[in-house]
C-alpha positions in Angstrom: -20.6 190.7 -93.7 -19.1 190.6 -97.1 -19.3 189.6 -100.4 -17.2 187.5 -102.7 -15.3 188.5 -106.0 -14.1 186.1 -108.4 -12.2 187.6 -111.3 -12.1 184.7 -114.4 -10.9 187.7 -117.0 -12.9 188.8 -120.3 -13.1 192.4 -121.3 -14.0 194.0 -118.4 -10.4 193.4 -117.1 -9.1 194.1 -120.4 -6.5 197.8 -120.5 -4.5 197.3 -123.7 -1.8 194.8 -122.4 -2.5 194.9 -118.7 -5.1 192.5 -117.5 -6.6 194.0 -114.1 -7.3 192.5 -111.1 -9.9 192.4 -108.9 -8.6 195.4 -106.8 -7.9 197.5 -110.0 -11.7 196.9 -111.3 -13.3 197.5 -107.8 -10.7 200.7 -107.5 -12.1 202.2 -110.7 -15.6 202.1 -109.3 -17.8 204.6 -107.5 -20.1 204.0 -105.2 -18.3 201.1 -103.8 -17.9 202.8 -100.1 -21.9 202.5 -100.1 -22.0 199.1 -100.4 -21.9 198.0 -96.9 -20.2 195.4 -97.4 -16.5 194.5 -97.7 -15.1 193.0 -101.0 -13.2 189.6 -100.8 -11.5 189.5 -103.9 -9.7 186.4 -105.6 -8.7 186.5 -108.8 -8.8 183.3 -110.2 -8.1 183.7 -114.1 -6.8 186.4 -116.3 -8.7 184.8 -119.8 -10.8 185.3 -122.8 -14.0 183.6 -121.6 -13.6 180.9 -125.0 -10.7 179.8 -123.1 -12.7 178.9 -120.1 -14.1 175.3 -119.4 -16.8 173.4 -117.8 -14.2 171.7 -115.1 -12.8 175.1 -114.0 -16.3 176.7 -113.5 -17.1 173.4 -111.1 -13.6 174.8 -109.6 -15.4 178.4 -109.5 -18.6 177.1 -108.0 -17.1 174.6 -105.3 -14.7 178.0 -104.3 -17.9 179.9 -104.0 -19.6 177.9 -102.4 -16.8 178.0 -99.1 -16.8 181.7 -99.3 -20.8 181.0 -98.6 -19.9 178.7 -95.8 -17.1 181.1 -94.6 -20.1 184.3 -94.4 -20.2 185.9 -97.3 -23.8 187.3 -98.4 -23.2 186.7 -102.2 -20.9 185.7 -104.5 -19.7 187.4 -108.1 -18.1 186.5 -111.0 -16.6 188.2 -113.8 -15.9 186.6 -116.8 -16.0 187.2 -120.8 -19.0 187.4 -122.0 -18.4 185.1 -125.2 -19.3 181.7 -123.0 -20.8 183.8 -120.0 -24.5 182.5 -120.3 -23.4 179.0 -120.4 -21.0 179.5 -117.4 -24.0 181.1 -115.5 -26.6 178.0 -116.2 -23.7 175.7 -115.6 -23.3 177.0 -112.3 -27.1 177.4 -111.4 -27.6 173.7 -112.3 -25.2 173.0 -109.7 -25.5 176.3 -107.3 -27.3 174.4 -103.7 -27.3 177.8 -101.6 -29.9 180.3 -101.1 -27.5 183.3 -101.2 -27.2 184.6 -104.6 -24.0 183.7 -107.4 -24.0 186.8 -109.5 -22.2 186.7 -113.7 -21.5 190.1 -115.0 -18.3 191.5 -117.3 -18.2 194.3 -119.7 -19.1 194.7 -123.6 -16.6 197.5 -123.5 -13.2 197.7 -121.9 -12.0 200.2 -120.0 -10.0 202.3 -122.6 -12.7 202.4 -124.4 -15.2 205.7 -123.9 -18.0 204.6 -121.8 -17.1 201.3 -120.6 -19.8 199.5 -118.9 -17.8 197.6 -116.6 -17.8 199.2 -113.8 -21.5 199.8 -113.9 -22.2 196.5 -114.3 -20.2 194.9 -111.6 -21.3 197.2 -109.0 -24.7 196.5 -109.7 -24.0 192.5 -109.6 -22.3 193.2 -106.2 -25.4 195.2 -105.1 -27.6 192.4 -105.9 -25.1 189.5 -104.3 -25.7 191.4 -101.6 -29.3 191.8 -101.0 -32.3 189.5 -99.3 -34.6 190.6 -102.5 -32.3 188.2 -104.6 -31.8 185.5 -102.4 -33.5 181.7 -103.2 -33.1 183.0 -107.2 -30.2 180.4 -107.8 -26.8 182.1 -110.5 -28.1 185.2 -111.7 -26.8 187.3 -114.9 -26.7 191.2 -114.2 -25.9 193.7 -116.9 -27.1 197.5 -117.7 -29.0 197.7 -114.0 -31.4 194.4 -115.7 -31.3 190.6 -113.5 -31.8 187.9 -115.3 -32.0 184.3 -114.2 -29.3 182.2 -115.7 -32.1 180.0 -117.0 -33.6 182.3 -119.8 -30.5 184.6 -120.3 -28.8 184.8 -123.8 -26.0 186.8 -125.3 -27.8 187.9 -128.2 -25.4 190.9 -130.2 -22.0 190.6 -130.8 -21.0 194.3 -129.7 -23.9 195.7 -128.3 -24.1 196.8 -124.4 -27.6 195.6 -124.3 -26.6 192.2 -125.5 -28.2 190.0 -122.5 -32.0 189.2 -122.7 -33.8 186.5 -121.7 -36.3 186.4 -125.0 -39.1 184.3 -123.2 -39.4 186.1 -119.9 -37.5 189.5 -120.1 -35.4 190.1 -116.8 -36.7 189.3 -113.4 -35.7 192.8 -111.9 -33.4 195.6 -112.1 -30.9 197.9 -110.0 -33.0 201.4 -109.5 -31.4 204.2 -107.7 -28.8 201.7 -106.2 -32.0 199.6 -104.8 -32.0 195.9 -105.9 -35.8 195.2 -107.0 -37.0 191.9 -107.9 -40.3 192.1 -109.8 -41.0 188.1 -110.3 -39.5 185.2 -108.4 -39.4 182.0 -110.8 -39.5 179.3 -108.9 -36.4 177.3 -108.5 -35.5 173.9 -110.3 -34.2 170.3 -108.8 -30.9 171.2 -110.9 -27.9 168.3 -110.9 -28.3 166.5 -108.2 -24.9 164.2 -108.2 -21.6 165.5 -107.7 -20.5 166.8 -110.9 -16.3 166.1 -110.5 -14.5 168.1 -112.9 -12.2 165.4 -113.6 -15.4 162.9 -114.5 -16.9 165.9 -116.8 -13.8 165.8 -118.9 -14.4 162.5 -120.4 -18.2 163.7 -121.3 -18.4 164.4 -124.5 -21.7 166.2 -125.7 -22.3 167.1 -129.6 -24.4 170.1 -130.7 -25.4 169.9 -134.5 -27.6 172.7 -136.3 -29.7 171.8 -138.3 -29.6 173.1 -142.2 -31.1 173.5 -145.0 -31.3 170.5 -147.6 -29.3 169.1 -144.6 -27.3 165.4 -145.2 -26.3 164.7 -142.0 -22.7 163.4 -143.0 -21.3 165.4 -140.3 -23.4 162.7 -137.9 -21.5 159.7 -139.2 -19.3 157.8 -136.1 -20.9 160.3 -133.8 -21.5 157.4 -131.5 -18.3 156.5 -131.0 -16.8 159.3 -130.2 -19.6 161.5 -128.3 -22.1 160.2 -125.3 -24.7 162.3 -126.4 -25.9 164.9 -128.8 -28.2 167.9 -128.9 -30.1 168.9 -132.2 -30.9 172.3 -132.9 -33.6 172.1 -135.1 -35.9 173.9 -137.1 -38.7 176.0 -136.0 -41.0 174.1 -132.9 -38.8 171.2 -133.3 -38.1 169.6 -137.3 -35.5 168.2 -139.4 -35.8 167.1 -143.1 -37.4 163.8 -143.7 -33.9 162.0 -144.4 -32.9 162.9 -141.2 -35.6 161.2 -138.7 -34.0 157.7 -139.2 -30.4 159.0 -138.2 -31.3 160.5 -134.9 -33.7 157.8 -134.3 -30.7 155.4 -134.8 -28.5 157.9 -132.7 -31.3 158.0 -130.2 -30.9 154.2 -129.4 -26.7 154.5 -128.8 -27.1 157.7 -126.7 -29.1 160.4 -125.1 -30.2 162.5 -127.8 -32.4 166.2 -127.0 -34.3 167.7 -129.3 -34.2 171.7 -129.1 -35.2 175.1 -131.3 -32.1 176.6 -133.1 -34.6 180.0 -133.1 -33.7 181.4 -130.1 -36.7 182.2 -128.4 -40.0 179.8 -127.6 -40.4 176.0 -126.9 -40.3 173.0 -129.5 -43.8 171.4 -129.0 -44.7 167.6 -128.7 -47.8 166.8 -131.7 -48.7 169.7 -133.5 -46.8 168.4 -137.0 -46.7 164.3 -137.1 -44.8 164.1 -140.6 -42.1 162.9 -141.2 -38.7 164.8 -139.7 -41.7 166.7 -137.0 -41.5 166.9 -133.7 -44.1 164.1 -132.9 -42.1 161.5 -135.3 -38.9 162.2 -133.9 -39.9 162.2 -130.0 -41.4 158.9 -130.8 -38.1 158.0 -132.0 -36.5 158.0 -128.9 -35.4 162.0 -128.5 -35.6 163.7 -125.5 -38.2 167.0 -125.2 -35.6 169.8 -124.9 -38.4 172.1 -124.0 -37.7 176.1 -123.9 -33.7 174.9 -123.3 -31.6 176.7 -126.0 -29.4 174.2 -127.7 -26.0 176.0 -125.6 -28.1 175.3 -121.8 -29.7 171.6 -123.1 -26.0 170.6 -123.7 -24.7 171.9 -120.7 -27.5 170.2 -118.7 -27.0 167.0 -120.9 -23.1 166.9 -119.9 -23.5 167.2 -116.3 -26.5 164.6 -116.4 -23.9 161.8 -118.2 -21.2 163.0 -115.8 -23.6 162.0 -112.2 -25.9 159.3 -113.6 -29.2 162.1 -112.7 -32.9 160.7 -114.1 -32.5 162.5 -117.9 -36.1 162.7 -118.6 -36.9 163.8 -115.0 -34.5 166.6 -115.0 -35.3 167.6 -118.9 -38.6 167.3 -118.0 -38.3 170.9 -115.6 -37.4 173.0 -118.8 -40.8 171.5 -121.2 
């Protein structure tokens, strides 16, 4: 049996000028030979993760998902690391098969002294490849750590140890080339349409941080030129007081989700009920973002526009 490679670029293919294949990064790695399994390699991309968008991934995932069909155990992709949690979540959302779909990629390239590349991707392909990490959905693996796609976050712009999921911690780790799962979270409905690529184009979903001593001119028009909008707001869920009618108005045109620019926790639902709070601005029409990150709720809200999926069902999972 074997197990699938998809190369999408990012640092861990970066050598100076050259940009390495699949065969180069799996030819730089030890321990392959113990893997058991072969390596079907198909390098798909040769880009800076930023370059990378939602339509290709469906591409990625829809490819994967015949190298399932075809045998293979697992599936995983490299990629930059810049956009590499939202690819993962994208791809879980949408991910039907019990075997696992693996992210990984590098914080340092391989010219560099100590790059963590090829630790990190045979690690991924040890996991893609083993029963304990099946029925997880896409999985992140970096530094020997899984994390579920769900909870992960790239959270320092240089460090190796930039991928933690701040609510959970990882779900297992890679010791002494043994894939160990230590919790199983239990897996979500997801997208249920067909997400088309060529439909997801014409989504367009707005992110907007909230400020301080915010105005909300950058919220004008919105409506006609976005289908929906995510709010990353203060705290457990707040905006200033001048901002509650906007989004309420907003709220009426489109899907709009309420979600924590923090980082880390849940907004709530009625702890604060003045003015620009959670409480006032869910019973303005927002949408509970739950423990979402404002990067996962958008990618969630996009694909939801794009098949015509229950909203407050599927939002609903993540509260």
């Amino acid at each position: 049996m074997s197990v699938a490679l998809f190369t999408l670029g990012g640092t861990i293919s970066m050598a100076g000028t050259r940009r390495l294949t699949g065969d180069d990064l799996t030819a730089a790695m030890p321990g392959l030979p113990e893997l058991g399994h072969a390596v079907e390699i198909q390098d798909i991309e040769k880009v800076p993760s930023a370059n990378l968008t939602a339509a290709k991934l469906l591409e990625v995932v829809d490819a994967a998902s015949k190298a399932v069909a075809a045998g293979a155990a697992g599936v995983v992709v490299t990629q930059g690391t810049d956009t590499l949690e939202e690819s993962a979540f994208l791809a879980d959302l949408v991910w039907p098969h019990p075997q696992p779909l693996v992210f990984t990629g590098a914080m340092r390239n391989p010219t560099l002294a100590g790059p963590d590349g090829p630790a990190n991707l045979l690690a991924a392909l040890r996991v893609a490849c083993s029963p304990a990490a099946r029925d997880l959905g896409a999985l992140v693996v970096f530094k020997e750590e899984i994390h579920a796609a769900r909870w992960v976050r790239k959270t320092h712009s240089t460090s190796t140890a930039t991928f933690v999921s701040p609510n959970t911690g990882p779900i297992g780790h890679v010791v002494e080339d043994q894939v160990r799962v230590l919790t199983r979270p239990l897996r979500l409905d997801g997208v249920q349409g067909n997400a088309e690529p060529a439909e997801l184009d014409t989504i367009h979903v707005a992110l907007y941080t909230v400020t301080l001593d915010d105005d909300g001119l950058l919220l004008q028009g919105l409506a006609d030129t976005h289908q929906g909008l995510v709010v990353a707001g203060y705290g457990v869920g707040h905006v200033p007081a001048t901002l509650a009618p906007v989004l309420g108005e907003l709220a009426t045109r489109m899907p709009v989700v309420l979600t924590s620019r923090t980082g880390a926790g849940s907004i709530v639902r009625n702890t604060y009920d003045s003015p620009g709070s959670e409480t006032d601005l869910l019973q303005r029409g927002l949408i509970d973002g739950g423990f979402l990150d404002p990067y996962k709720a958008r990618i969630l809200l996009r694909l939801l526009l794009a098949t015509d999926d229950d909203l407050a069902a599927a939002f609903a999972q993540y509260s």
